[in-house]
N, C-alpha and C positions, 0 to 999 in steps of 0.2 A: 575072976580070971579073964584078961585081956585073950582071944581067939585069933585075935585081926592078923592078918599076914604081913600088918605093916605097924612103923612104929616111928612116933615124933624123935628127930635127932634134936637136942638141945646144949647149948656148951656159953656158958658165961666169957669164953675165948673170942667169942666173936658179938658183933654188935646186935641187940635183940632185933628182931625182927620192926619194919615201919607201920606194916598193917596186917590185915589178919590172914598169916602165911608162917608155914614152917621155918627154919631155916634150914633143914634137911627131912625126907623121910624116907626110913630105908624100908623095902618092900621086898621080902626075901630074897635075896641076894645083891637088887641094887638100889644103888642112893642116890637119891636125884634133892642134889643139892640149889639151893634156889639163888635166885643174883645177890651177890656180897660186892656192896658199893662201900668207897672207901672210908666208916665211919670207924674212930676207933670204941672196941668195946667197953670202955670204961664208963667214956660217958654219953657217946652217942652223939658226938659232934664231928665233922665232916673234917678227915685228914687231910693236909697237902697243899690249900689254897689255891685250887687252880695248877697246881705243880704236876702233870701228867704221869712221870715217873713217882713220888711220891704216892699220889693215888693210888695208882698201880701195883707198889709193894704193900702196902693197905690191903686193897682188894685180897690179893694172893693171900698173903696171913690169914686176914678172914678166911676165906675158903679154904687154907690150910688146916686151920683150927678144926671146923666145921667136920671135917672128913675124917682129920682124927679122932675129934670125939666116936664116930659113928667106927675105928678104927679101920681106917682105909687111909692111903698111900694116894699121892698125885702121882704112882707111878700105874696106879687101879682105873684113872680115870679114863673113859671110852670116847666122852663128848665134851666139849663147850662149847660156851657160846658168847663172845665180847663182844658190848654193846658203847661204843665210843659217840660221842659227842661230836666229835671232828674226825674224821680218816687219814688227817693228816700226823696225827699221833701216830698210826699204824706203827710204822718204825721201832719208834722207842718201846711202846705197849710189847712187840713181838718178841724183844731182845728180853725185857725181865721174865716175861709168860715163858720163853725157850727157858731160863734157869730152872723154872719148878717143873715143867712138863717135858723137856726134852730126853731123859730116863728112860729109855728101853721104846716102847712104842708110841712115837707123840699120839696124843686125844685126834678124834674126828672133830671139826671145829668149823665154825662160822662168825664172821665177822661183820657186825652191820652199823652203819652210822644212825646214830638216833637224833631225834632233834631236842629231846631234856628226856635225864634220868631221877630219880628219887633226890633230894636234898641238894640239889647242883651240884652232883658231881661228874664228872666228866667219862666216867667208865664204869661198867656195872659184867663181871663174870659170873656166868651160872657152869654147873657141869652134872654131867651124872657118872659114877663109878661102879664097877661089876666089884664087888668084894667077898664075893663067892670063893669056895674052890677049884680047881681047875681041872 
């Protein structure tokens, strides 16, 4: 019998993890989901080509999946954190990220330009979610 207060989230919905990392673990009440860069889960090759938006609804999916597996809501989510290549995407990135997080309280959030992310992708979102009671 597992004791641990916490527990691996796992979901075939999103792309297996690149190295040795969760893709979620929930810790009594929350989940702190890890960066989902835009690979699709099928087979693990990098969506979009360079295409910002593209990447971008990639990303979200992943992380979508992720959270539902662990059943939690993007409308649950407290944090994130997007990690752009160029800041000059900021724009477009903000407009798809408002569709899934803009729901009732947007996330507390940070936005930082990276100089490379995992498999050249251009963007990489992490978050954590309260999916507790209230």
């Amino acid at each position: 019998m597992n004791s641990s207060p916490h527990r691996e989230i796992i979901t075939n919905s999103a792309p297996s993890p690149v190295g040795p990392y969760s893709q979620a673990v929930l810790a009594n009440n929350w989940l702190y989901c890890s960066g989902q860069i835009p690979l699709d889960p099928n087979d693990g090759k990098l969506v979009g080509g360079g295409d910002i938006e593209r990447e971008t609804r990639q990303v979200l999916k992943n992380l979508i999946a992720v959270l539902n597996e662990a059943g939690a809501l993007p409308s649950q989510v407290i944090r994130t954190t997007i990690y752009l290549i160029d800041l000059k995407d900021f724009e477009k990135v903000n407009t798809l990220y408002a569709e899934v997080f803009n729901n009732g309280i947007s996330p507390a959030r940070a936005c930082v330009e990276v100089s490379a992310l995992p498999k050249g992708a251009r963007i990489e979102i992490d978050c954590i979610a309260y999916i507790g009671s209230s």
